[in-house]
N, C-alpha and C positions, 0 to 999 in steps of 0.2 A: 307655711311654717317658717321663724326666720332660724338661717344658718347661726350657732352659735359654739364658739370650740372650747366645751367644757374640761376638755382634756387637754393639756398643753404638752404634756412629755419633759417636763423638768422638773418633777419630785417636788415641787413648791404645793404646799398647803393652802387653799383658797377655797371662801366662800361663796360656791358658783349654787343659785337657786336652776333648777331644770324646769324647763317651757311644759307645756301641756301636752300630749305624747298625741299622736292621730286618735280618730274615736275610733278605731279598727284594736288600738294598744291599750285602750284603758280598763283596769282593772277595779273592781270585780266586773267580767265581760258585762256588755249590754249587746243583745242583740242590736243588729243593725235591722228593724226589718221598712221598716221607708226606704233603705238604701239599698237595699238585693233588690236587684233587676232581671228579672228571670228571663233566658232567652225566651224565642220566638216555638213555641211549641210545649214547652214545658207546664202552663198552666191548664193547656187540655189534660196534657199528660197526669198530671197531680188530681184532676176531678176526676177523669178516668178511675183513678184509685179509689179515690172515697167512693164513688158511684156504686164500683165493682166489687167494693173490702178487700183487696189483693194488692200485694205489694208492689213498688212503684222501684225496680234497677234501672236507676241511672249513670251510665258510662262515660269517661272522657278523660282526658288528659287529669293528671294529679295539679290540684289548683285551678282548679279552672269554673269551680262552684258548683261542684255538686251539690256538695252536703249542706248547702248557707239555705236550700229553699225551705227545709222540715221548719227552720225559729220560723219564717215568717206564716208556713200553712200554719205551726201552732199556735202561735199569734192573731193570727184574722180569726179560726176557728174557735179561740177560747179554750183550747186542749191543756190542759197539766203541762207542767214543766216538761223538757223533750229528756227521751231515755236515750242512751246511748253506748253500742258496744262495737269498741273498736275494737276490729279483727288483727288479730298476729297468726301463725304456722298451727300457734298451741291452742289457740281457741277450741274449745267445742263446746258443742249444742249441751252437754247439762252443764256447765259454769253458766251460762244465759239463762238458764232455766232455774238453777238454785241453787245456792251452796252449804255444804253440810260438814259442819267442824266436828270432824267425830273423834280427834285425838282431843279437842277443848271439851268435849263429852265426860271422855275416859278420865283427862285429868281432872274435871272437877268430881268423878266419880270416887278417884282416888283420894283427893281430900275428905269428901265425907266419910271414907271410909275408917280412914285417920281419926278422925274426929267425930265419935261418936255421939258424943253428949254438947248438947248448940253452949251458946253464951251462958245461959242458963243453971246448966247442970242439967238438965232434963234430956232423955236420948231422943235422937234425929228421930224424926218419921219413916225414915228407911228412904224404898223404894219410891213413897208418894212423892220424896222430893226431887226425884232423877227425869226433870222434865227436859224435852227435847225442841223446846221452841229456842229458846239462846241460844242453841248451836244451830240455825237454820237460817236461811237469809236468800228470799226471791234475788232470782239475777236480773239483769235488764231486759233480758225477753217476757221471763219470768212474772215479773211484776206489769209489765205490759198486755198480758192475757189475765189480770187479776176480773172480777166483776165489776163493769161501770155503768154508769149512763152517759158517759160521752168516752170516745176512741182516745187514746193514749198515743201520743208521737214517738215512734224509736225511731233512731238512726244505726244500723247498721252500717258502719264503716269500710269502706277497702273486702268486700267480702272476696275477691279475688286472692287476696292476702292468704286465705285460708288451707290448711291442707285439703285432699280431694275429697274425702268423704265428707264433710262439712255441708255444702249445699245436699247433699242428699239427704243428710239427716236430717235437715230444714223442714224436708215436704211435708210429713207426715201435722206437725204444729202449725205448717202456716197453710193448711188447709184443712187442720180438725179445729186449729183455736183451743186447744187445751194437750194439759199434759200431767200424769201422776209425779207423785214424792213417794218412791218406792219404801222410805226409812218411815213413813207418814201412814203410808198405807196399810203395813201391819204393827203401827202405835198400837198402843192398850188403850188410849181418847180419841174418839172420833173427832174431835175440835179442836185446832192446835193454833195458839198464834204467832205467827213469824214475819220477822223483817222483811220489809221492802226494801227495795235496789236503793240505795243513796239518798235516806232519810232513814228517820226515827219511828215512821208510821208502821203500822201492824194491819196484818191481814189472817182472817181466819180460816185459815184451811180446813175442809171437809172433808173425810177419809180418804186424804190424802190425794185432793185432786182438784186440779185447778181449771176453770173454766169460762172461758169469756161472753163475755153477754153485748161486747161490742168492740168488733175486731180491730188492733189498732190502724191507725196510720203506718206503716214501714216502709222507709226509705231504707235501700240498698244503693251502694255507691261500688262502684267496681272502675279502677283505673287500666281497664282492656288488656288485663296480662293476663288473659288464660280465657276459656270457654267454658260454657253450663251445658251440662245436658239438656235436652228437650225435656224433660218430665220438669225440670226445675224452672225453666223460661216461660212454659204454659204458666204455671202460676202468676207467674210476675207480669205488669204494666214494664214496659222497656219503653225507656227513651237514653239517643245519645247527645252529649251536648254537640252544637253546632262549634264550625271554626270559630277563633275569635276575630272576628272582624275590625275594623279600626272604627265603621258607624259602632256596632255593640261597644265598644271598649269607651268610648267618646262617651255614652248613656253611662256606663259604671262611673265612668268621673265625675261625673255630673250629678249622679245621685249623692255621692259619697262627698262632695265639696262643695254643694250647694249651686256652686257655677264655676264650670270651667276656668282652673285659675292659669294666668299667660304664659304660655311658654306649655304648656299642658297638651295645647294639638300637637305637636312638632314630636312631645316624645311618646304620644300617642300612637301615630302614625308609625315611626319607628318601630315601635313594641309591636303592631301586628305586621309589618312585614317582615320581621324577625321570625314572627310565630310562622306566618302562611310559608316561610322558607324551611322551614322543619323543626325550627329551634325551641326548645322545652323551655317555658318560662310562665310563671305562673300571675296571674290575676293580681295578687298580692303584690308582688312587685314593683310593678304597674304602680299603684296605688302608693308604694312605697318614694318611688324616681318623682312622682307628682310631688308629694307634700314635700320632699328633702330638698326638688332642683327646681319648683318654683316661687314667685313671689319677688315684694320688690329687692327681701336681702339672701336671695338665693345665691350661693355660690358660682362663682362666673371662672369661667376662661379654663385652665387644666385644670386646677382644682375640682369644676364640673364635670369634666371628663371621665376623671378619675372614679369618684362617685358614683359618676351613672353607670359605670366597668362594675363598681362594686356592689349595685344594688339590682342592678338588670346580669349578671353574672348567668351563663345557660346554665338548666339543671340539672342535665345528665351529663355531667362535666366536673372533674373533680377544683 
């Protein structure tokens, strides 16, 4: 990438065009999957899963690629877009599973109530019109146990992130592969259609119960703050990531730049001796010090110093 200072700091107005940004920065994303390099154990681990149908917790450092392997298994495999639900404190297990607007219910009830007679002049139908599929909408679990013929990719996020009971309440769907819609269940229609997780498609729920006919793909990612019970680890494929190495880290650059560009070993090397000394710093960055401090118009001398402080900065560090 060449160095260029779009920003001067003197309120002057200029027509400065912007370079091409890394293919890691460009939007709408594209998966990167020729360029994810999966450690040394990791692609047993992921067949392991599909083998088994059981989900696949991967642990290690935050940044460190967990979660980049689900684009490229769903990529070789052919699988649907990847579903994905990032875990916060407030997560739980029915927002995954589906969500049900029942004050957007009441109020559209209270309009028609208002409004007795449609455009027409002619009165409402009543109750036939009070359907309950618009208020409803599979979550990303959810729609990932719908009926297929090929496994659905989710990404489970940070599940460690999660309050305690969370993984417990996991067990029961990721080893029945189904789960009811209690509002669904005692409907007055056996056959209801409702939203999918982040699209416009439809699915027809059957009294109120959903059912998988081919268990997804689930990656779990957990950045090692906290412990699972045994009942929840049985379920799971466990793999942790390996150190990062300066041979491994060499392989990421290499895939992502096509060939090691100069000046790329030196801060290579640097970055995993930083890492093996204890210091938090993620993959991305890496990635980041490469494309901005090499090349023939890379920034030289304190200028580079400065830069590399600023882009290799540790992460549990304010």
């Amino acid at each position: 990438m060449t160095w260029k200072p779009y920003y001067r700091g003197d309120g002057e107005q200029r027509d400065v065009p912007l370079a091409d940004p890394p293919p890691w920065r460009r939007f709408p994303r594209t998966p990167q999957h020729r360029e994810y390099q999966p450690p040394p154990g990791l692609v047993d681990a992921v067949n392991t899963a599909l083998h088994l149908r059981r989900p696949l917790l991967v642990s290690g450092p935050a940044g460190s690629g967990k979660s980049s392997v689900i684009e490229q298994v769903a990529h070789e495999l052919k699988l649907q877009g990847v579903l994905r639900w990032h875990i916060t404190s407030r997560s739980s297990l029915a927002d995954a599973l589906y969500r049900y607007d029942a004050l957007g219910r009441i109020h559209a009830q209270s309009l028609r109530a208002a409004t007795p007679h449609g455009p027409t002049g002619r009165p409402g139908r009543g109750r036939s019109r009070d359907e309950i599929g618009p208020f409803l909408q599979l979550g990303p679990l959810g729609t990932a146990l719908i009926p297929s013929s090929q496994p659905r990719a989710l990404l489970i996020d940070e599940i460690d992130k999660s309050d305690l009971d969370l993984p417990s309440d996991l067990l029961e769907v990721l080893e029945r592969g189904e789960f009811a819609i209690p509002e669904l269940v005692r409907y007055r229609k056996p056959r209801v259609a409702v939203r999918l997780w982040d699209t416009d498609e439809e699915y027809t729920v059957v009294r109120g119960r959903v059912e998988c006919t081919q268990f997804p793909f689930i990656l779990l990612t957990s950045n090692g703050e906290r412990d699972f019970s045994p009942a929840f680890l049985r379920r799971c494929i466990r793999y942790t990531m390996p150190p990062l190495t300066a041979e491994l880290l060499h392989g990421i650059v290499r895939a992502h730049f096509d060939d090691a560009p100069e000046g790329s070993g030196e801060l290579t090397r640097k970055f995993a001796e930083r890492v093996a000394a204890g210091e938090h710093l993620a993959i991305d960055q890496l990635l980041n010090a490469v494309a901005l401090l090499t090349g023939e118009q890379a920034p030289q001398g304190e200028q580079s110093e400065q830069l590399r402080e600023l882009v290799l900065r540790e992460l549990s560090r304010a």
